[in-house]
N, C-alpha and C positions, 0 to 999 in steps of 0.2 A: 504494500500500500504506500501510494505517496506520501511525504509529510507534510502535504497541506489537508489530504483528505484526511489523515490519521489525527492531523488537533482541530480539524472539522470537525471529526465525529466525536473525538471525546468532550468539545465544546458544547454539541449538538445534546449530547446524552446528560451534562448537566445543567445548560438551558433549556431543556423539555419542554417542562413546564410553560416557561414565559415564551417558547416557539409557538405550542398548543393554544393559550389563550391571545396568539397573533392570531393564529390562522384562523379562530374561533373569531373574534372580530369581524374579520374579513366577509368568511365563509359565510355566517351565521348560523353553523349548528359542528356539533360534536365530532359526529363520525365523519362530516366533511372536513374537519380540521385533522381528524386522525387520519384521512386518506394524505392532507398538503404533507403532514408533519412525514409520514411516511415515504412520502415520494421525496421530502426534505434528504432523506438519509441517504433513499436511493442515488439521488444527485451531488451529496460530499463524494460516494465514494466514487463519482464518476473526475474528480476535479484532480486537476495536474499539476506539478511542482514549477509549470514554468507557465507563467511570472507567477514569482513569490509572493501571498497575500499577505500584506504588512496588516491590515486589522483583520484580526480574522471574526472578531464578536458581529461588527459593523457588514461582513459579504456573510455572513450564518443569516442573520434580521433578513438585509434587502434579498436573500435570494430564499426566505421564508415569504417574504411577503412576495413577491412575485411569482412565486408558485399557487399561492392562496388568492391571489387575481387572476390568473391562468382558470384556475379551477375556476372562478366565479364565470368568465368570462364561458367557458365551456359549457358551464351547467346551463346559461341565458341563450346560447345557442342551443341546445339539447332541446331546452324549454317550446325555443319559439319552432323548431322542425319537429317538433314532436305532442306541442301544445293541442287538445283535442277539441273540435268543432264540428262544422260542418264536413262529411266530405263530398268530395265533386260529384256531380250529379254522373256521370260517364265515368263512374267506379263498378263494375258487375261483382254484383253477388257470388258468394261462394257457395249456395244454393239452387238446385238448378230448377227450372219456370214449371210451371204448373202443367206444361203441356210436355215437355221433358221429362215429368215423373209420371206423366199416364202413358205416352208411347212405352215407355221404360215398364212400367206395367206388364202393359200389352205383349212384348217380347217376354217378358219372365214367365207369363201365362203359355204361350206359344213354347217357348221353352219347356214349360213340365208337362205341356201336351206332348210335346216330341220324345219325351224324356220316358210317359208312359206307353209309348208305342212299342219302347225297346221289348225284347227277352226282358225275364226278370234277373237272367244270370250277369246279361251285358247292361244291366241297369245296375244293378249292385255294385258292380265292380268299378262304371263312370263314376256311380255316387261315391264310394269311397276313393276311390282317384283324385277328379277335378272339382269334388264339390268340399268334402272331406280333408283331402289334402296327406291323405293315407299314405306310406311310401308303398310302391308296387310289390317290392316282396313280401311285405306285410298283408297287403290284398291277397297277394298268390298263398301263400299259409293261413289267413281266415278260411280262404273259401276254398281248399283243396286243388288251386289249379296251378299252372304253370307260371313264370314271368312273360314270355311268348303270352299266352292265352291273355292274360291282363293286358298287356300291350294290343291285342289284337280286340278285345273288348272295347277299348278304351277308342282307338281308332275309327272302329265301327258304329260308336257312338256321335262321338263327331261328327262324322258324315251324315249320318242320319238326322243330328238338330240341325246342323247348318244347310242340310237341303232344306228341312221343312220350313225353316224361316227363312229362307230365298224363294222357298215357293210362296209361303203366305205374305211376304214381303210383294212380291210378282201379283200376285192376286188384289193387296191394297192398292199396287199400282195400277192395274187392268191392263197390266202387259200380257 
């Protein structure tokens, strides 16, 4: 450590106190004083032997309080970017439209219509698959079959919802 940051800090540690009730001034509250006084200490041990600081009590203060106006100066910026009001009208929701949750509906109905057209074997094994989240050798040990066979369930499933909701998709259109 250098030895300006070294009688910084030992400065630092028995000015505490009357650093603390600067920053507290400044800042106007406690734990914003204990963040300045903190970042105070962070910043002795960053200071270098060249040029030698002949008052060391006098750059401890001004470079407590300038950290403690830093901070104020941040927090009014924080404030006013982050201050809450109105927001703009051409903000979209993160829920989706009323007509967005009845189509959305409508396919999930369509979905478990297709879903009971399966086998009941190659419906099992979708539903614990891609609905379930099952892993495949754990399908293939429930239900007596192979990893091949789940695989081949699982595919044949697929095809079969996604035809029927391009057919009834086809059908809304009157294509």
């Amino acid at each position: 450590m250098h030895s300006n940051a070294a009688a910084l800090t030992r400065l630092l540690l028995t000015e505490r106190r009357s650093l603390l009730r600067l920053a507290q001034r400044i800042v106007g509250s406690v734990p914003a004083a204990e963040d300045v006084t903190q970042s105070l200490w962070f910043r002795v041990q960053r200071v270098e032997d060249d040029p030698p600081i002949v008052n060391k009590r006098a750059f401890l203060y001004r470079l407590a309080t300038n950290l403690a106006t830093d901070h104020v100066r941040a927090a009014t910026r924080h404030g006013k970017l982050f201050e809450g009001g109105d927001l703009p009208l051409d903000v979209s929701a993160n829920t989706p439209s009323a007509e967005t949750r009845l189509v959305d509906r409508e396919r999930l109905q369509r979905l478990e219509a297709a879903l009971e057209e399966l086998p009941l074997r190659c419906r099992q094994v979708f539903t614990l698959r891609r609905i379930d989240g099952v892993p495949a050798d754990e399908v293939a040990q429930r239900l007596g079959i192979t990893l091949n066979a789940v695989a081949k369930h699982v595919r044949i499933a697929v095809r079969h919802c996604h035809a029927r909701l391009q057919d009834d998709l086809q059908d809304d259109t009157g294509a």
